[in-house]
C-alpha positions in Angstrom: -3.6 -16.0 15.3 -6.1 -16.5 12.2 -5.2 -14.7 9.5 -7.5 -11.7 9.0 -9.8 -12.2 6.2 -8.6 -9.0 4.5 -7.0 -9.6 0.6 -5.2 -6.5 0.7 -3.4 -6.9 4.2 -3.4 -10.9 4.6 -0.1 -11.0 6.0 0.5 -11.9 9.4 4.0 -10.9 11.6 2.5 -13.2 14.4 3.1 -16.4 12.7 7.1 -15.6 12.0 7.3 -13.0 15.5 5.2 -15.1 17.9 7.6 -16.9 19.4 10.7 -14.0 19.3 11.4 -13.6 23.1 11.6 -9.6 22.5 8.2 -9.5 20.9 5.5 -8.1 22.8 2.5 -10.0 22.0 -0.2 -7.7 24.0 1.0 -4.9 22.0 0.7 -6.3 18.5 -2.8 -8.0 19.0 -3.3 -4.2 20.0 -2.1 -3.1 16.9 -4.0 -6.0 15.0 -7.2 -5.0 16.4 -6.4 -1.3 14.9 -5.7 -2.5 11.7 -9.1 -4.5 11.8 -11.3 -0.8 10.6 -11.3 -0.9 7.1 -11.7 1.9 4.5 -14.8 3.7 4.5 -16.0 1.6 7.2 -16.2 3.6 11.0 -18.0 1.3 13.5 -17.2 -2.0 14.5 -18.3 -4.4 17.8 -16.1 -6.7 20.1 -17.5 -9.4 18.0 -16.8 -8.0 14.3 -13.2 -7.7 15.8 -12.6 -10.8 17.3 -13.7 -12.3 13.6 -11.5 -10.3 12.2 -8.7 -11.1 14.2 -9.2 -14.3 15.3 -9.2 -13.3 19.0 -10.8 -14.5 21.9 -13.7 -12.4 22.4 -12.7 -11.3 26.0 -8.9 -10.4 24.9 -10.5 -8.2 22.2 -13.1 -6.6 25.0 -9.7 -5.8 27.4 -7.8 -4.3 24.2 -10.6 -2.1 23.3 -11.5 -1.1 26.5 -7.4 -0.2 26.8 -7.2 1.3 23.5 -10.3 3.4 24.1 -8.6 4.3 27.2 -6.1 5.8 25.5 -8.0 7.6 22.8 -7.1 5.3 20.1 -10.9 4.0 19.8 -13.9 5.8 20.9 -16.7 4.0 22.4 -20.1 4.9 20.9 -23.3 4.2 23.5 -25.8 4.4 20.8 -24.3 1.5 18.6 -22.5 -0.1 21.4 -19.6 -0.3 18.8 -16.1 1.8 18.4 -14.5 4.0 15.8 -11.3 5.1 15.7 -10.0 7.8 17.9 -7.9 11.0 17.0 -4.9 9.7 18.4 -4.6 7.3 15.6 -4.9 10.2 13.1 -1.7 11.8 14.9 0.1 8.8 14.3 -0.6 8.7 10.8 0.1 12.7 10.1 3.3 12.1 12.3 4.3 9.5 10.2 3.3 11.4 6.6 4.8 14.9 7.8 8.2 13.2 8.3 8.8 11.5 4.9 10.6 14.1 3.2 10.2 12.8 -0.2 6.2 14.2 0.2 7.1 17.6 -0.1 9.7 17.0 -2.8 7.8 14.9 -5.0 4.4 16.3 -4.8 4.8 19.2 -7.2 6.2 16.9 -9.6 4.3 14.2 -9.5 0.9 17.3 -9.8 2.9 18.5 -12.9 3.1 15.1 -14.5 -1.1 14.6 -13.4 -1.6 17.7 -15.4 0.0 17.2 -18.5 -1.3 13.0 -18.6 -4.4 13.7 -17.5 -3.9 10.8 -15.0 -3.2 9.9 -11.5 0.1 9.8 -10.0 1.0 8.5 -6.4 3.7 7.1 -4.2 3.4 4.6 -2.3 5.0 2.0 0.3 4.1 -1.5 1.2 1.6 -3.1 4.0 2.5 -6.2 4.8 0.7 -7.7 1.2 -0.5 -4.5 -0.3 0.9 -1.0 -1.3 -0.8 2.1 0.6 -0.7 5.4 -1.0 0.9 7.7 1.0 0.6 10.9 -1.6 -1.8 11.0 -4.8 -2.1 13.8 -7.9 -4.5 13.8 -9.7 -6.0 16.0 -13.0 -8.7 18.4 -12.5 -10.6 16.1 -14.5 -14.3 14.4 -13.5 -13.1 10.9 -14.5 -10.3 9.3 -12.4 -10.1 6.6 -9.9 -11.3 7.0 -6.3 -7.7 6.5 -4.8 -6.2 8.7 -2.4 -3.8 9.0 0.7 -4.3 6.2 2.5 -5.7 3.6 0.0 -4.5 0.0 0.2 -4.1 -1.8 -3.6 -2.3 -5.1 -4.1 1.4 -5.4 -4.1 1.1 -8.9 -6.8 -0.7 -7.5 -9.4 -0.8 -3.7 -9.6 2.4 -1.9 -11.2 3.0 0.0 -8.0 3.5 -3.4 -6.1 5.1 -5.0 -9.2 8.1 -2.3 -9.1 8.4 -2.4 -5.6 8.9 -6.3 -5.9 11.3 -5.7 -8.9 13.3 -3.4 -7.1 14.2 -5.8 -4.0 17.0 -8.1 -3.8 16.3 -11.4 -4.8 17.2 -12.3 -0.9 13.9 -10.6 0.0 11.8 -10.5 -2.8 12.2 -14.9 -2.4 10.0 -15.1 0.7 7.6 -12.6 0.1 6.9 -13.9 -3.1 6.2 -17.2 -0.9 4.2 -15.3 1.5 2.2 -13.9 -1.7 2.3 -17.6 -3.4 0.0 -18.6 0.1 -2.4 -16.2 0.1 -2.9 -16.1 -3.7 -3.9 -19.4 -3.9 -4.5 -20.9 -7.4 -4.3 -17.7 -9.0 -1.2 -18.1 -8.4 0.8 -19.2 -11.4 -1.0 -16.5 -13.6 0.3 -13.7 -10.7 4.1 -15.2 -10.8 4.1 -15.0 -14.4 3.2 -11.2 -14.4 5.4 -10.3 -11.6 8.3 -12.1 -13.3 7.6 -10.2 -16.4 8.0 -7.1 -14.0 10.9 -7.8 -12.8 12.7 -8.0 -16.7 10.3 -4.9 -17.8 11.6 -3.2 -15.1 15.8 -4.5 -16.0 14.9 -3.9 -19.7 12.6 -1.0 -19.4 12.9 1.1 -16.4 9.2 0.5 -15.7 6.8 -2.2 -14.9 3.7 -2.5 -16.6 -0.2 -3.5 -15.1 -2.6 -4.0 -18.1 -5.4 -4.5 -16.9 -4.0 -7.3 -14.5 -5.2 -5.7 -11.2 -8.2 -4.3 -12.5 -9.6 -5.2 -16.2 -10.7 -1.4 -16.6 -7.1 0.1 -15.3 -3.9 0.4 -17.3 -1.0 1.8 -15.4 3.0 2.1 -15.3 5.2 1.6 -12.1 8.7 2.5 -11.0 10.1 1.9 -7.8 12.2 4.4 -6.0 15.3 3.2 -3.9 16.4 5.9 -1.4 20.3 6.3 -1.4 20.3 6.7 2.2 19.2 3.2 3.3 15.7 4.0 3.4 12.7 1.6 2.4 11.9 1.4 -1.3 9.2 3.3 -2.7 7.1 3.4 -5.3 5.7 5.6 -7.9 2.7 5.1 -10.5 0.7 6.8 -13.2 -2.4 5.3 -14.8 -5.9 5.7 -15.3 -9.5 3.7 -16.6 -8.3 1.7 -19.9 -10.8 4.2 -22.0 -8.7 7.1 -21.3 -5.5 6.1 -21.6 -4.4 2.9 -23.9 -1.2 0.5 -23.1 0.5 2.3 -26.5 0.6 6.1 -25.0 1.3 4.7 -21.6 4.2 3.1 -22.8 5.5 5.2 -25.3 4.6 8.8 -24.2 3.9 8.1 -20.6 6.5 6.6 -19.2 9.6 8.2 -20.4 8.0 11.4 -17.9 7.5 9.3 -15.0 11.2 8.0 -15.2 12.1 11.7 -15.5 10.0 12.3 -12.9 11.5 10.0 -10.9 15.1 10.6 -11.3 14.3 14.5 -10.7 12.8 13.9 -7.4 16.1 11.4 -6.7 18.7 14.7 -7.8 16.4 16.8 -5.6 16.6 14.6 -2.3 20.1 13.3 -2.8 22.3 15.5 -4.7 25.0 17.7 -3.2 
């Protein structure tokens, strides 16, 4: 299967899975064709899908028909196009409502938003990219337009940067090839800041992302490794470089987020 032409999400479990006699190929081009809506984006056609995916037009006209079927996509007459159905919104309230660490952190994480005046989130990876699975933010006008559900990049933000500084060197080796592909010749520069991660984050307890993501952003990363097995998390707090400068991030900044941080691990693990 073609890769989908999607920066945030480029990876692809078909090309390692595809030939795994217990994978169930039907189901994950199912799956790929959900993952084909973007953000802020609610209609899309058999063709638009079977570009995105790579799929042969009829396959992706049987899936949609099927997944429409089952109320994951709703078929629109007017457009001739489908949106996604409630039944994916389940899953993904399902799935939020049973990570315990929401609840504990989000209090904390609003506290910290308050007194910074920035954002805070958590977040997990997809595949190539982080998705924020809880966001605080100041009652402030300026901030950026993340929230639950937003995909950023795992090379070069300092949410993505912890994560990767947090895994063993036994996994963080192929995904780093994984992101080495799909980077391209940016490459080298991206290697050099995620390596520089990985000793903030021995050195400092905290990654950094100056601008390296986005020129205008500045923000600090730390990851969070659940005691009970669990997959690594990660926290960050940042904001548009004019209201927040690498100095105060660094120095005032993110001593709280590493408090933060261990506060939330006492809370879910002590006792």
């Amino acid at each position: 299967m073609r890769k989908r032409e999607d920066s945030l999400v480029a990876d692809d479990p078909m090309a390692d899975d595809g030939k795994d006699p217990r994978f169930v190929t039907a189901l994950a081009r199912g799956l790929e064709l959900l993952r084909a809506f973007r953000r802020n984006e609610s209609l899309l056609g058999n063709l638009e899908l079977a570009q995105r995916t790579g799929l042969p037009k009829p396959t992706v006209s049987r899936l949609t028909y099927t997944l429409a079927k089952l109320g994951y996509l709703v078929y629109e007459q007017t457009t001739g196009k489908y949106r996604l159905g409630t039944s994916v919104l389940a899953l993904g309230y399902a799935s939020l409502s049973g990570m315990g660490i929401r609840q504990v952190a989000r209090p904390l994480m609003q506290e910290l938003a308050d007194r910074t005046g920035l954002a805070v989130a958590l977040g997990g990876r997809d595949r190539l990219s982080m998705i924020y699975l809880e966001c605080c933010k100041a009652n402030s006008p300026i901030t950026l337009s993340l929230d639950v559900g937003s995909h950023i990049k795992l090379s070069t933000t300092s949410m993505g940067r912890a994560y990767l500084a947090a895994l063993p060197e036994a996994e963080r080796a192929p995904l780093m090839a994984k992101l080495e592909e799909h980077e391209g010749e940016r490459w080298p520069e991206i290697r050099d800041g995620i390596e520089r991660a990985v000793e903030d984050y021995r050195t400092r307890g905290y990654c950094r992302s100056i601008g390296a993501w986005k020129s205008e952003v500045h923000a600090i990363g730390i990851p969070f490794v659940p005691r009970d097995g669990s997959p690594i998390l990660a926290f960050n707090c940042g904001g548009p470089g004019f209201l927040v400068d690498p100095k105060t991030l660094e120095e005032e900044h993110a001593p709280r987020l590493v408090a933060m941080v261990r506060r939330i691990d006492a809370a879910l693990f002590s006792g």
